[in-house]
MDTraj code that builds the backbone (N, CA, C; nanometers):
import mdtraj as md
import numpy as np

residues = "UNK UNK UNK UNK UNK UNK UNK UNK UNK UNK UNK UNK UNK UNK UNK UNK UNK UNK UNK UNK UNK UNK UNK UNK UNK UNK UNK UNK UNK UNK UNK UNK UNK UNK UNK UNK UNK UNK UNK UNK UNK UNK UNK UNK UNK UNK UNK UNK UNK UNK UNK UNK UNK UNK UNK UNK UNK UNK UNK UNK UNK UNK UNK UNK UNK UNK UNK UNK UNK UNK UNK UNK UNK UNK UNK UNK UNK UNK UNK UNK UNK UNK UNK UNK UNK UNK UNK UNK UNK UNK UNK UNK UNK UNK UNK UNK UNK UNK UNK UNK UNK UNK UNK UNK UNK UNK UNK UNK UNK UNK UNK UNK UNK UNK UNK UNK UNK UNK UNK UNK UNK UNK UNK UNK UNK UNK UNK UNK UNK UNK UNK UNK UNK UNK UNK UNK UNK UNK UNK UNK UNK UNK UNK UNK UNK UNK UNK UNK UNK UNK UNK UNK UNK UNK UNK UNK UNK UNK UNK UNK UNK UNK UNK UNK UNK UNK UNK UNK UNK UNK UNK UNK UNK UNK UNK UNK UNK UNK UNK UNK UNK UNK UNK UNK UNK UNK UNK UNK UNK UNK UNK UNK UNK UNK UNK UNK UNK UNK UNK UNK UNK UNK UNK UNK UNK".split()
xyz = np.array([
    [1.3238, 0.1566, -1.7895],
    [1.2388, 0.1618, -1.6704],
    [1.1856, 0.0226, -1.6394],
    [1.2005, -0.0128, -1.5000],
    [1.1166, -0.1304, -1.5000],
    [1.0353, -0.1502, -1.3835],
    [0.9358, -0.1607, -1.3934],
    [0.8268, -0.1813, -1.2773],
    [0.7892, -0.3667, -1.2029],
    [0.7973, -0.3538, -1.0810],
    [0.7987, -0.4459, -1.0303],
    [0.6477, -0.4472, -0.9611],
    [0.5969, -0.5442, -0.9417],
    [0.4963, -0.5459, -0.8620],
    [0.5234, -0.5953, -0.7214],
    [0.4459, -0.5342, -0.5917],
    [0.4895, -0.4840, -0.4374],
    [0.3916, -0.6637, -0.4210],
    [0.3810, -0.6758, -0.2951],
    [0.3438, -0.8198, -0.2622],
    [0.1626, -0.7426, -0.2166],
    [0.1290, -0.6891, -0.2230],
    [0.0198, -0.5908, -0.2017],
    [0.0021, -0.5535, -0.3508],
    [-0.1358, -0.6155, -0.3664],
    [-0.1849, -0.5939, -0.5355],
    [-0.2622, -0.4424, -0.5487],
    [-0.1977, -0.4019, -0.6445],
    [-0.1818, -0.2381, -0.6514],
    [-0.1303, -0.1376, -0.6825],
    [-0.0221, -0.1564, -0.6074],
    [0.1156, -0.1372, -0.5596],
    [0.2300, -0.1851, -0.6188],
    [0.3267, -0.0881, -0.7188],
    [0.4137, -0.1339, -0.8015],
    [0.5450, 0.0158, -0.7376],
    [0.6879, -0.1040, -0.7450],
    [0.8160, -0.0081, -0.7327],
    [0.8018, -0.0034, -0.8792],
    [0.9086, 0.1545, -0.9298],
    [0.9723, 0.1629, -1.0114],
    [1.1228, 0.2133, -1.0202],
    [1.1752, 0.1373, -1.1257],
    [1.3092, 0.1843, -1.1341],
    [1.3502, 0.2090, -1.2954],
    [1.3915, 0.3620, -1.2669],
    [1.4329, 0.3821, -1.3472],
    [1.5753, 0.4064, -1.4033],
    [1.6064, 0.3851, -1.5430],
    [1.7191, 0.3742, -1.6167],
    [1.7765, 0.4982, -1.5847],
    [1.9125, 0.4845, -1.5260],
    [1.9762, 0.6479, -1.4964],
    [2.0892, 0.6722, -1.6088],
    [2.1122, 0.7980, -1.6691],
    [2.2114, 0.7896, -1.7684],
    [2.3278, 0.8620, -1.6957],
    [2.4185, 0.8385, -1.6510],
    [2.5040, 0.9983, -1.5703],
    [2.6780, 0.9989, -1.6596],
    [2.6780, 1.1215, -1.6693],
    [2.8058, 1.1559, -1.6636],
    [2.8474, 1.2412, -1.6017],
    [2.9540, 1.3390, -1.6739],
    [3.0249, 1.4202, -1.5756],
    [2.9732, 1.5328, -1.5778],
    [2.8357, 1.5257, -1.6509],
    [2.7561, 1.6868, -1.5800],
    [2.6714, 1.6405, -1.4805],
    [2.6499, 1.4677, -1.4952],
    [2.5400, 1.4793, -1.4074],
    [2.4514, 1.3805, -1.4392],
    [2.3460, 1.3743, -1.4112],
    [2.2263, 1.2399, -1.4569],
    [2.1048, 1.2904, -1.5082],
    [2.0940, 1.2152, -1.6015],
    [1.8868, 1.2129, -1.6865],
    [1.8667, 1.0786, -1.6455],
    [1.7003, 1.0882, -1.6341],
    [1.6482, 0.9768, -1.6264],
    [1.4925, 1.0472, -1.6463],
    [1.4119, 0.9451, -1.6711],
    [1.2459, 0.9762, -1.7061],
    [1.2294, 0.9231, -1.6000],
    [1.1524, 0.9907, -1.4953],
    [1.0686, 0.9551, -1.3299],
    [0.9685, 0.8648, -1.3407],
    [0.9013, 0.9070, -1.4724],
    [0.7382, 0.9182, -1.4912],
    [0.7317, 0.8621, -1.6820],
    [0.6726, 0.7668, -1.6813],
    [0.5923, 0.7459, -1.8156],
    [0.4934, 0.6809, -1.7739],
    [0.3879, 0.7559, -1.8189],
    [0.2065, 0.7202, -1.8566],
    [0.2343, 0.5896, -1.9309],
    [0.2840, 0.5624, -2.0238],
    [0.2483, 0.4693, -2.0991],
    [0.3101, 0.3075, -2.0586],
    [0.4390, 0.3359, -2.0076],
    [0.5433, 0.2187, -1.9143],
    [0.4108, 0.1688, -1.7968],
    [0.3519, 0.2806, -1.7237],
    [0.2907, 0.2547, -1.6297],
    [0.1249, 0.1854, -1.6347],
    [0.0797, 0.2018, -1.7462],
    [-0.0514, 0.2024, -1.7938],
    [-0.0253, 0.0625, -1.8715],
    [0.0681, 0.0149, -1.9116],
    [0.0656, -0.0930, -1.9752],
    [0.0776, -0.1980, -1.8852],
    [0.1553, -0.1734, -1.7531],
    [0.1538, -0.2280, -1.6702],
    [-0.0025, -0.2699, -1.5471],
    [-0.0438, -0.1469, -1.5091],
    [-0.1289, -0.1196, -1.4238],
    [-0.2993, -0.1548, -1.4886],
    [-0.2912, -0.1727, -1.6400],
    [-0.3968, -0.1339, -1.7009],
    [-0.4531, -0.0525, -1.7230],
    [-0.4198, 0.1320, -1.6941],
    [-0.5002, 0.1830, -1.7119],
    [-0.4232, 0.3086, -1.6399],
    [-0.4247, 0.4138, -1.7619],
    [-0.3532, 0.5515, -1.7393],
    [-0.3502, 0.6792, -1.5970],
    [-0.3001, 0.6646, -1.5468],
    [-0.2845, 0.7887, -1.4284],
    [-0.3666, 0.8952, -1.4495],
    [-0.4658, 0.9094, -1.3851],
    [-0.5341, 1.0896, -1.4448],
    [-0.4505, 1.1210, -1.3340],
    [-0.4145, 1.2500, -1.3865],
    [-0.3141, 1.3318, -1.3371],
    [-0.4204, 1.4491, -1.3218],
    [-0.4041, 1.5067, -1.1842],
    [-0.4922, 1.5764, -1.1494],
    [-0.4195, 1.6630, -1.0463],
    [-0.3253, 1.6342, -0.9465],
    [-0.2621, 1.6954, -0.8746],
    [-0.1575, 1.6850, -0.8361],
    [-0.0235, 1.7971, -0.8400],
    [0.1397, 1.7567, -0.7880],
    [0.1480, 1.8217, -0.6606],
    [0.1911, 1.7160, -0.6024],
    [0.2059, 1.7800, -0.4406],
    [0.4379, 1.7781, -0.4398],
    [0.4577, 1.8089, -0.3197],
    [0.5534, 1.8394, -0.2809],
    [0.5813, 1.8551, -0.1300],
    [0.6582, 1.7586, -0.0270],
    [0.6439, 1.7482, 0.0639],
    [0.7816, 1.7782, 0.1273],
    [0.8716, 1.8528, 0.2301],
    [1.0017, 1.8007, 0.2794],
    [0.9120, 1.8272, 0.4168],
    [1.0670, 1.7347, 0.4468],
    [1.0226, 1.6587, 0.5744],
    [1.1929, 1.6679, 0.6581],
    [1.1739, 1.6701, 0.7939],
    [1.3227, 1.6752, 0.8811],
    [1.3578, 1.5323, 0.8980],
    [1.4263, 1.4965, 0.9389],
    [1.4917, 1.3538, 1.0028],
    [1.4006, 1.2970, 1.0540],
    [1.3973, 1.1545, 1.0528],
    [1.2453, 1.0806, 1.1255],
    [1.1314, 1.1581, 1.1475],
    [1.1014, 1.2469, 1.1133],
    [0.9664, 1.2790, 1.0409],
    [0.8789, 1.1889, 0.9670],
    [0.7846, 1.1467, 0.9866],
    [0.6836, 1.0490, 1.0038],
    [0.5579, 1.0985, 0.9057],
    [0.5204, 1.0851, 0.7739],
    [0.3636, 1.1526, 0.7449],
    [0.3044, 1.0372, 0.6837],
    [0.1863, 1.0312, 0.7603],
    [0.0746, 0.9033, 0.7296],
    [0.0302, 0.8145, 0.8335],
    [-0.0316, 0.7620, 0.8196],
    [-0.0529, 0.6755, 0.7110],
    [-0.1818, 0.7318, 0.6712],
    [-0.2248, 0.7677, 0.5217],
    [-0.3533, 0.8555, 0.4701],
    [-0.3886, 0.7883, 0.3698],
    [-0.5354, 0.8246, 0.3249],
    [-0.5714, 0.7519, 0.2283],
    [-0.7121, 0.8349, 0.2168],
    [-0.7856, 0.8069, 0.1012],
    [-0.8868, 0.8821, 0.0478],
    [-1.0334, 0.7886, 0.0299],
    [-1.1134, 0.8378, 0.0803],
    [-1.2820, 0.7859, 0.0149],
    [-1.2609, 0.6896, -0.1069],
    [-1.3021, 0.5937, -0.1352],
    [-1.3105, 0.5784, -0.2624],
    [-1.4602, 0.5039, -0.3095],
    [-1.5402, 0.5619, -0.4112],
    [-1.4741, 0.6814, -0.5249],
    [-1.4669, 0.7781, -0.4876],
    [-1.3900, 0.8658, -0.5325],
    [-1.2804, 0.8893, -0.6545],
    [-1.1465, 0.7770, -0.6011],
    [-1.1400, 0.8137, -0.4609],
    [-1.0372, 0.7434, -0.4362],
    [-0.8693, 0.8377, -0.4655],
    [-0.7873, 0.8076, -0.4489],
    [-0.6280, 0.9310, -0.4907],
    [-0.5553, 0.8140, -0.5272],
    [-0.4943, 0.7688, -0.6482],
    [-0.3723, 0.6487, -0.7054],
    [-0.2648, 0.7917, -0.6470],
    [-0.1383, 0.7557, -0.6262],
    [-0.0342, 0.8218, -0.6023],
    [0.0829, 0.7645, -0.6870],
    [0.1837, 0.8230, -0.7461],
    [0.3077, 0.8276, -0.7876],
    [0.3894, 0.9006, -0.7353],
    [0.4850, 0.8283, -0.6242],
    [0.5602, 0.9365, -0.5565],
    [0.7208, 0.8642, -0.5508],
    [0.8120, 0.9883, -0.5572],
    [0.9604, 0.9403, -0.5610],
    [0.9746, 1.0621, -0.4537],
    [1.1453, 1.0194, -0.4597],
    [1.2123, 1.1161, -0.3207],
    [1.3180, 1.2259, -0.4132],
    [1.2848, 1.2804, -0.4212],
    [1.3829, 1.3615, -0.5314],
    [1.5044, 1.4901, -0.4858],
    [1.4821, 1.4770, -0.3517],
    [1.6291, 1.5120, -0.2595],
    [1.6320, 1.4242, -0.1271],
    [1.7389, 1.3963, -0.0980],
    [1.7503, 1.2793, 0.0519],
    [1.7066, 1.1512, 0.0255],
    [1.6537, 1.0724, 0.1223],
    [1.6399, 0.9782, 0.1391],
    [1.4511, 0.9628, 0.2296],
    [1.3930, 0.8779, 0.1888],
    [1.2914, 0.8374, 0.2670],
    [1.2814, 0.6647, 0.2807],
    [1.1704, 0.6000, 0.3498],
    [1.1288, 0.5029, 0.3447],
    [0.9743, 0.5392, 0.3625],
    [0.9490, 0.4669, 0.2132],
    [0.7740, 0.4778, 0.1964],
    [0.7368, 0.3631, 0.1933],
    [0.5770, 0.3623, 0.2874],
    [0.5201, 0.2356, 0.3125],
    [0.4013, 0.2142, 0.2401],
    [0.3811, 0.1234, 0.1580],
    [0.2592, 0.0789, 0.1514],
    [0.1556, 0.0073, 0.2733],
    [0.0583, 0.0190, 0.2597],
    [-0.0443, -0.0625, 0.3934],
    [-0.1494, -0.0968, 0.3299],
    [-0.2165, -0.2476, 0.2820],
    [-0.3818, -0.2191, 0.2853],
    [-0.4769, -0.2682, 0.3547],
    [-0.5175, -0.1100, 0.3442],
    [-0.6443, -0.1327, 0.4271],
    [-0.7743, -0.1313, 0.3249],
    [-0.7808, -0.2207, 0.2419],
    [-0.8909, -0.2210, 0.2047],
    [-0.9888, -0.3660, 0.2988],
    [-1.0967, -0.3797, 0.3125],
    [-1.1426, -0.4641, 0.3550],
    [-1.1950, -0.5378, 0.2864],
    [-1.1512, -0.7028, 0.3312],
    [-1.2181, -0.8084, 0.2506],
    [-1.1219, -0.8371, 0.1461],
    [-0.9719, -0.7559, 0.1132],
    [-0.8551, -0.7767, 0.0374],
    [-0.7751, -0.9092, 0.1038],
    [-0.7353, -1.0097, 0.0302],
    [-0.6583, -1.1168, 0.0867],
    [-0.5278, -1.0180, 0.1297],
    [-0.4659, -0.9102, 0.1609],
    [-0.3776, -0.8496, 0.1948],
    [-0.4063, -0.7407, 0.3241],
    [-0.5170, -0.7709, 0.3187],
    [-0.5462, -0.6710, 0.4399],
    [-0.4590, -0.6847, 0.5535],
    [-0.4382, -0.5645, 0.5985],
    [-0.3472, -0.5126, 0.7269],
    [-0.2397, -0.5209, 0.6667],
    [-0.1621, -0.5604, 0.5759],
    [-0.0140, -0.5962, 0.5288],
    [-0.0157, -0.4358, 0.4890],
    [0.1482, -0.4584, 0.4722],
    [0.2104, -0.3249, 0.4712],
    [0.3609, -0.3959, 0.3515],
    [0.4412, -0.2680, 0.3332],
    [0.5243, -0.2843, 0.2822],
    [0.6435, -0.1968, 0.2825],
    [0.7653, -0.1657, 0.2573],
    [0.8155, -0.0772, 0.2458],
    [0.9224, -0.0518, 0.0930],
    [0.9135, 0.0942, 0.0696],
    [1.0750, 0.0458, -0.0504],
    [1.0767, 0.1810, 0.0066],
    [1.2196, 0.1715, 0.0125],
    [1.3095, 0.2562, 0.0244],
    [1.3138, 0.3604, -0.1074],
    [1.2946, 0.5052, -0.1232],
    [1.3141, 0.5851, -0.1862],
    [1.4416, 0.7111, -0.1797],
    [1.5587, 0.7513, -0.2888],
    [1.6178, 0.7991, -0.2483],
    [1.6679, 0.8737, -0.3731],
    [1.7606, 1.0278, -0.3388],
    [1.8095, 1.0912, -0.4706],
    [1.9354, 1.0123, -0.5086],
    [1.9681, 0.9189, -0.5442],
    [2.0677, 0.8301, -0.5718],
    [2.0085, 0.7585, -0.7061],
    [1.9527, 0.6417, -0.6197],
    [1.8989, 0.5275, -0.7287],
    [1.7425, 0.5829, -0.7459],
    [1.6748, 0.6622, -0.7337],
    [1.5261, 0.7426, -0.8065],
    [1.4531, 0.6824, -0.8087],
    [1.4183, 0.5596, -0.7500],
    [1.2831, 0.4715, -0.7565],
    [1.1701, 0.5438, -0.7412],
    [1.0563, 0.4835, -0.7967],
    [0.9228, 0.5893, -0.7300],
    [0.8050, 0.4577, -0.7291],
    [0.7053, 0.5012, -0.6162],
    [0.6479, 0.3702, -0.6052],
    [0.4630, 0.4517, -0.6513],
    [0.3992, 0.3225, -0.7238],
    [0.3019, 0.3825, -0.7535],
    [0.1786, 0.2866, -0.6948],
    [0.0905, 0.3877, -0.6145],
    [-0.0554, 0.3345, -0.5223],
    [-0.1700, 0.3499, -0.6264],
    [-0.2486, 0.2225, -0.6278],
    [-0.3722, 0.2025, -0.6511],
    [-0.4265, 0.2435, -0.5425],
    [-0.5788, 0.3255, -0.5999],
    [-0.6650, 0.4280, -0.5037],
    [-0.7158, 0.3095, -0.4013],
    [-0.7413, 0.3140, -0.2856],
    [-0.7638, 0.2506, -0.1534],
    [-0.6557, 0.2054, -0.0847],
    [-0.5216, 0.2025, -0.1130],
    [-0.4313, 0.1730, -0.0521],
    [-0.3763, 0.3328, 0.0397],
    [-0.3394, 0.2781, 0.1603],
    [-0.2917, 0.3511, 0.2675],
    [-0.0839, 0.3617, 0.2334],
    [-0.0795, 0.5398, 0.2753],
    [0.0642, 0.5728, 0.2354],
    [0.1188, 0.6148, 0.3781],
    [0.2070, 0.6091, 0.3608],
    [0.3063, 0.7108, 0.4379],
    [0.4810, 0.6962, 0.4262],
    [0.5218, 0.7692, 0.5073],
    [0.6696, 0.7518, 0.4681],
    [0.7415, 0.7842, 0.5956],
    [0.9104, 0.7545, 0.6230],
    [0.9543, 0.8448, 0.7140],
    [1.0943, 0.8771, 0.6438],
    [1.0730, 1.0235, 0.6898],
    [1.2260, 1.0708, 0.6420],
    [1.3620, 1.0270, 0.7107],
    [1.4514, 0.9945, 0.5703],
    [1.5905, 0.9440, 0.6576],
    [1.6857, 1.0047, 0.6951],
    [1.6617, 1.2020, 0.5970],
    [1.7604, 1.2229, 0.6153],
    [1.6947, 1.3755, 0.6475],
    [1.7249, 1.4678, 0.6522],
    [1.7221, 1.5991, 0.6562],
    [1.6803, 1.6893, 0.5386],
    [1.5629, 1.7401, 0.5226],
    [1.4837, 1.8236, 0.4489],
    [1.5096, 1.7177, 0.3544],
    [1.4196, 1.6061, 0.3658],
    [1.3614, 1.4901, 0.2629],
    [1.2757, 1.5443, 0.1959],
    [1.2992, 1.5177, 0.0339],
    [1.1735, 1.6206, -0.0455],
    [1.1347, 1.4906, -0.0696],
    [0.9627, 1.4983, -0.0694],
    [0.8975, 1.3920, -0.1877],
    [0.8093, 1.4667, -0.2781],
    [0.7994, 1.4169, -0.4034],
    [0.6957, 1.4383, -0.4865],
    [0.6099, 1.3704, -0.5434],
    [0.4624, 1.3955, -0.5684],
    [0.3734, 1.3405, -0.5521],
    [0.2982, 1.3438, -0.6845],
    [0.2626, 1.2628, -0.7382],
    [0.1605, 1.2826, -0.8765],
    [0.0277, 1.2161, -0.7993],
    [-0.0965, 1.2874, -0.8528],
    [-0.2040, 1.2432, -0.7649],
    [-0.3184, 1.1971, -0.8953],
    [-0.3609, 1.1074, -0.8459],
    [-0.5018, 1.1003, -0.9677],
    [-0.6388, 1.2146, -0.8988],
    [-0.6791, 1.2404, -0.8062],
    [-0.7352, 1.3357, -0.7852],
    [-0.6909, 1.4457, -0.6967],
    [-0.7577, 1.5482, -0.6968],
    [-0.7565, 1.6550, -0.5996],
    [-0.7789, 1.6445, -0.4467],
    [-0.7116, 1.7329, -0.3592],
    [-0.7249, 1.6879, -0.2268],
    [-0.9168, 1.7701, -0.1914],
    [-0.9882, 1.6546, -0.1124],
    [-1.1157, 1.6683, -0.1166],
    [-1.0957, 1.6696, 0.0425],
    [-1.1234, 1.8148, 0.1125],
    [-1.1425, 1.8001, 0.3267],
    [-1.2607, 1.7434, 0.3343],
    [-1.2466, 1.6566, 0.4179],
    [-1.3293, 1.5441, 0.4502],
    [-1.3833, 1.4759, 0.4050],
    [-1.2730, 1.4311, 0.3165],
    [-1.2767, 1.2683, 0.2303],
    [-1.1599, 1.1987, 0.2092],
    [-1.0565, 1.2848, 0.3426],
    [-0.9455, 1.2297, 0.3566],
    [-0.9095, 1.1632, 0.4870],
    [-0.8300, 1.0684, 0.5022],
    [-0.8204, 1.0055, 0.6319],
    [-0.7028, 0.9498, 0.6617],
    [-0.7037, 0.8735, 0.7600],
    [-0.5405, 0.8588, 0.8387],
    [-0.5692, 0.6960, 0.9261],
    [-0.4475, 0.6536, 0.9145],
    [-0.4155, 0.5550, 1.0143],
    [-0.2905, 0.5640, 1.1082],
    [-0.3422, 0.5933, 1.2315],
    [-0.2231, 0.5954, 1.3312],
    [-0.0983, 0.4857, 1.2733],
    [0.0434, 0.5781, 1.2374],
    [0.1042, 0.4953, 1.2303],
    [0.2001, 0.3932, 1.2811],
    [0.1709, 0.3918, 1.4546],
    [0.2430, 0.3355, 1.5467],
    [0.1447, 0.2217, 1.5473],
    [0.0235, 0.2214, 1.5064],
    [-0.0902, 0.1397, 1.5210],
    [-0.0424, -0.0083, 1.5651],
    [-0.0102, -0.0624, 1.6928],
    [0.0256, -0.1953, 1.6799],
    [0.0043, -0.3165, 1.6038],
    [-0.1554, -0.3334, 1.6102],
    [-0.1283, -0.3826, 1.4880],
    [-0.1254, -0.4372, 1.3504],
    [-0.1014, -0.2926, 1.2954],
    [0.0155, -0.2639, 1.2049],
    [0.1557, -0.3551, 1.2104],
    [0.1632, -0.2901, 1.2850],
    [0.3186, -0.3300, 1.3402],
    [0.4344, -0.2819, 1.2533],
    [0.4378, -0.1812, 1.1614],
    [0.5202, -0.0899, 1.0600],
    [0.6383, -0.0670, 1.1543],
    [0.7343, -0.1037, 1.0624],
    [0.8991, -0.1296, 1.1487],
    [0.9131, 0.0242, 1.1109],
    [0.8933, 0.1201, 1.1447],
    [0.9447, 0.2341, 1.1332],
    [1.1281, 0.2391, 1.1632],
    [1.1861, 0.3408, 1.0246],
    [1.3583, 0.3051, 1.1144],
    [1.4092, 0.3482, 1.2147],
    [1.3246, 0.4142, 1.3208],
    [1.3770, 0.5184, 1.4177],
    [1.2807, 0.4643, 1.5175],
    [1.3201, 0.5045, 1.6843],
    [1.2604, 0.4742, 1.8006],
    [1.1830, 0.6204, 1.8184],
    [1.2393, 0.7098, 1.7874],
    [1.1887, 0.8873, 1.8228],
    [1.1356, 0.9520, 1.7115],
    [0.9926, 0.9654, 1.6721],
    [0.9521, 0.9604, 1.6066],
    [0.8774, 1.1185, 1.5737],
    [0.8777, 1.1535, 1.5406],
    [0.8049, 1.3192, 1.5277],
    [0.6944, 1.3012, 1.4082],
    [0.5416, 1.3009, 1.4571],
    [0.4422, 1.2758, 1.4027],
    [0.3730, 1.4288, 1.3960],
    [0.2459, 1.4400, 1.2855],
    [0.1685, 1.5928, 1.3025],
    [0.0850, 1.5442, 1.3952],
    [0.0191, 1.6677, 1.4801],
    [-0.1129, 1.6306, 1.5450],
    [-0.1840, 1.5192, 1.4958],
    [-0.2416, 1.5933, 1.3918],
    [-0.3374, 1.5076, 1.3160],
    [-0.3375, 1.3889, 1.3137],
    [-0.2192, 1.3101, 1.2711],
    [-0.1442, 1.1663, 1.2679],
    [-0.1603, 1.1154, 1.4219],
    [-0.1168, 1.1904, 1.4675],
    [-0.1281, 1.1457, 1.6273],
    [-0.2761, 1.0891, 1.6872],
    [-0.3381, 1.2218, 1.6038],
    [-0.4812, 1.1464, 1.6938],
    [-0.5591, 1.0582, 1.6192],
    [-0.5039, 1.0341, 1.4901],
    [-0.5567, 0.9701, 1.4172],
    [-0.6064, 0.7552, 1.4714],
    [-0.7134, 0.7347, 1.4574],
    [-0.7649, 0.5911, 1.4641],
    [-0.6466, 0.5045, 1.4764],
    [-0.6794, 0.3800, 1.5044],
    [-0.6112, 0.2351, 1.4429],
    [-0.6929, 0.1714, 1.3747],
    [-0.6331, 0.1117, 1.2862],
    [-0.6852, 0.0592, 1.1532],
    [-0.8007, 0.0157, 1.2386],
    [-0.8005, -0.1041, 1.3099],
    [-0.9734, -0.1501, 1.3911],
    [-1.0450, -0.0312, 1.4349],
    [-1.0153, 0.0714, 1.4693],
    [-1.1139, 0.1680, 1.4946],
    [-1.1645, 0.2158, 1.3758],
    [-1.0857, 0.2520, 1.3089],
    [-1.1138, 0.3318, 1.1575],
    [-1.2322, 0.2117, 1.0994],
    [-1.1910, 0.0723, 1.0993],
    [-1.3073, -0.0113, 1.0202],
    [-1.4221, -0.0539, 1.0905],
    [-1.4262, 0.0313, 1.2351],
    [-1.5377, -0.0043, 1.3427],
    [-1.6136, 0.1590, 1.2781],
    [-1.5774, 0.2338, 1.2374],
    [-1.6046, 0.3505, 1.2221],
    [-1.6615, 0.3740, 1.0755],
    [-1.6342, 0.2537, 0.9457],
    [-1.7007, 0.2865, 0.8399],
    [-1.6098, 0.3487, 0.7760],
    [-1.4846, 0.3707, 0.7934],
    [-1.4220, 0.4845, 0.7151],
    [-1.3091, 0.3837, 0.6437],
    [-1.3106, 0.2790, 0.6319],
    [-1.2306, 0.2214, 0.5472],
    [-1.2746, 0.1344, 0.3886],
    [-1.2011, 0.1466, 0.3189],
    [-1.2715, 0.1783, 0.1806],
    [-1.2875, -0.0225, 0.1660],
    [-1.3802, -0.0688, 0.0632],
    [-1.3926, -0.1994, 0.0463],
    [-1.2979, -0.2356, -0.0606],
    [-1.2240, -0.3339, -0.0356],
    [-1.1467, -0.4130, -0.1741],
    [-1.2600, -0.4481, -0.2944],
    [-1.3744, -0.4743, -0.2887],
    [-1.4256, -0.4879, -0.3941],
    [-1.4740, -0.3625, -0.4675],
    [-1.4865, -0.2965, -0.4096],
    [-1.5334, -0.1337, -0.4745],
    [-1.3989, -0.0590, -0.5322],
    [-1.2861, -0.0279, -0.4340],
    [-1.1568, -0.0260, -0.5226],
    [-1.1204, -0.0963, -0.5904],
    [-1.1441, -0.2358, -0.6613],
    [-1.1290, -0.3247, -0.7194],
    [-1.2052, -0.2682, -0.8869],
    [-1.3208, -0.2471, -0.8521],
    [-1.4417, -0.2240, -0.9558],
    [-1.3880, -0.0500, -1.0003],
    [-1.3639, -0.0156, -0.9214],
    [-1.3654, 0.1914, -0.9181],
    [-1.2153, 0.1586, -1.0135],
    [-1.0719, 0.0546, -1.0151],
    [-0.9831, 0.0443, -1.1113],
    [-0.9714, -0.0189, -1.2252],
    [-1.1129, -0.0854, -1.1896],
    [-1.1329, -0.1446, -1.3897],
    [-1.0742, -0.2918, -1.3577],
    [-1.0539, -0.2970, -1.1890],
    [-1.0128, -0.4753, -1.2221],
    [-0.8752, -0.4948, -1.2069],
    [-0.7729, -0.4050, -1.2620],
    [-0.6412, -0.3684, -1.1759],
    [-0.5244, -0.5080, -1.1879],
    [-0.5153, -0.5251, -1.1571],
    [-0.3609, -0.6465, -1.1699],
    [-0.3546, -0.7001, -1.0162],
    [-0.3306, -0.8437, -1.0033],
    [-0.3583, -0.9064, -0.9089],
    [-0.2031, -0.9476, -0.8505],
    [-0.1318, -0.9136, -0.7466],
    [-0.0282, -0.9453, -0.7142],
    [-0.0450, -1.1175, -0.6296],
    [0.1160, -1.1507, -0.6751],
    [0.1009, -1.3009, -0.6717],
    [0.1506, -1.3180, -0.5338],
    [0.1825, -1.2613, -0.4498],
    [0.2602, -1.2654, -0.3221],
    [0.1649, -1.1899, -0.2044],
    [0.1351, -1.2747, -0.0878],
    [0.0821, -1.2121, 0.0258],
    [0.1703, -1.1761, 0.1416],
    [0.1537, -1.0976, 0.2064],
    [0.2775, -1.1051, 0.3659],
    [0.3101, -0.9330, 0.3942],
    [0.3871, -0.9854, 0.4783],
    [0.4144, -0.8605, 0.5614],
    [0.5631, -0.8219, 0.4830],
    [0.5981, -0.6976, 0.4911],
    [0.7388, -0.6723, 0.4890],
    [0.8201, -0.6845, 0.6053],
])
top = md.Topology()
chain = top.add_chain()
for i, resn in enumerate(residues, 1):
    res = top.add_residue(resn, chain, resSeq=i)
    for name in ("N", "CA", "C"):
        top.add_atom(name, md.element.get_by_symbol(name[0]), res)
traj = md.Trajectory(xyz[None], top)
C-alpha cells in the first residue's frame, strides 16, 4: 500500500497492492495502521456509507461542522468516479484549491479527508458505487454543501450536463457560505487533528 500526500494538506491518495489471478483479485482497501502512521493519528470509525450514482451524477461538494468535524475514507468499488478534494477551510494557505484523483474498480485507489475539508465526486460511469468510511456519524444540521459549479471554484467537472440533487443546487458559493459563518477555520481543524501533516505543495488541480 502506498499513500501519497494530495497538494491540499490533509488529504492523502491511496494505492493499493493488487494480487490477481485467474479467480480474480485481493487487495486490503483499508489499514488503520498504514494510514495512522502516515496521517498521525487513527480513523475513528464510526460510520459506512454507500453511495451509487448514474453517469455524470454530481454529489457535493459537503462537509461537516468542525468539531467533531467527518475525516472520510472513500474508494469506488464498482465503475468509475472522479473525486474532488476542495479546501475550504479559512485562513489555510490552500484555501479555495481543489483537487481531483480519479477513483475506479480497476486500479482501487481510495482517497482519505482530514475533517474540514470539502468532498464530492462525479460519476463516470453507470451505477458508480462509492464507499465511505466516516470518522463520525451523520449529524442534520451540522452538515453543509458548496455549490459545485461555484465559479470560483472553478472544479473542471468531466461533463458539460450535469445532474445535481436539489439540495446541491441550492446550495451557497464558497463566498456566501464564508459570508454566512458556516465555514470551518484551518486553525481549529488544525488543533481538532492533533496538528495533522503539512503538505508541501500549494495549487489548483
Amino acid at each position: 500500500m502506498k499513500i501519497r500526500s494530495l497538494s491540499i494538506e490533509g488529504a492523502y491518495e491511496v494505492t493499493p497492492q493488487l494480487h490477481r489471478d485467474s479467480r480474480g483479485t485481493f487487495l486490503e482497501w483499508y489499514r488503520f495502521d498504514a494510514l495512522a502512521a502516515t496521517v498521525g493519528h487513527a480513523l475513528d470509525l464510526a460510520q459506512a456509507n454507500i453511495s451509487t450514482s448514474a453517469r455524470h451524477v454530481v454529489r457535493g461538494v459537503h462537509f461537516a461542522d468542525v468539531p467533531p468535524g467527518q475525516a472520510k475514507y472513500i474508494t469506488c468499488v464498482s465503475g468509475s468516479v472522479l473525486d474532488v478534494v476542495v479546501d475550504i477551510r479559512v485562513g489555510s494557505p490552500t484555501y479555495g484549491a481543489w483537487e481531483a484523483v480519479p477513483l475506479d474498480d480497476e486500479d482501487r485507489r481510495a482517497v482519505y479527508l482530514a475533517e474540514g475539508l470539502g468532498h464530492g465526486f462525479c460519476a463516470l460511469t453507470e451505477n458508480a458505487t462509492v464507499a465511505y468510511l466516516c470518522s463520525s456519524t451523520y449529524r442534520p444540521g451540522h452538515e453543509h454543501g458548496i455549490h459545485p459549479l461555484d465559479p470560483e471554484l472553478g472544479i473542471r467537472w468531466p461533463a458539460a450536463a450535469l445532474e445535481l440533487s436539489a439540495k446541491d443546487e441550492a446550495a451557497p458559493t464558497l463566498a456566501q457560505a464564508r459570508a454566512a459563518g458556516l465555514l470551518p477555520r484551518y486553525d481549529a481543524c488544525v488543533e481538532h487533528s492533533g496538528g495533522g501533516h503539512r503538505a508541501a505543495g500549494v495549487g489548483r488541480a
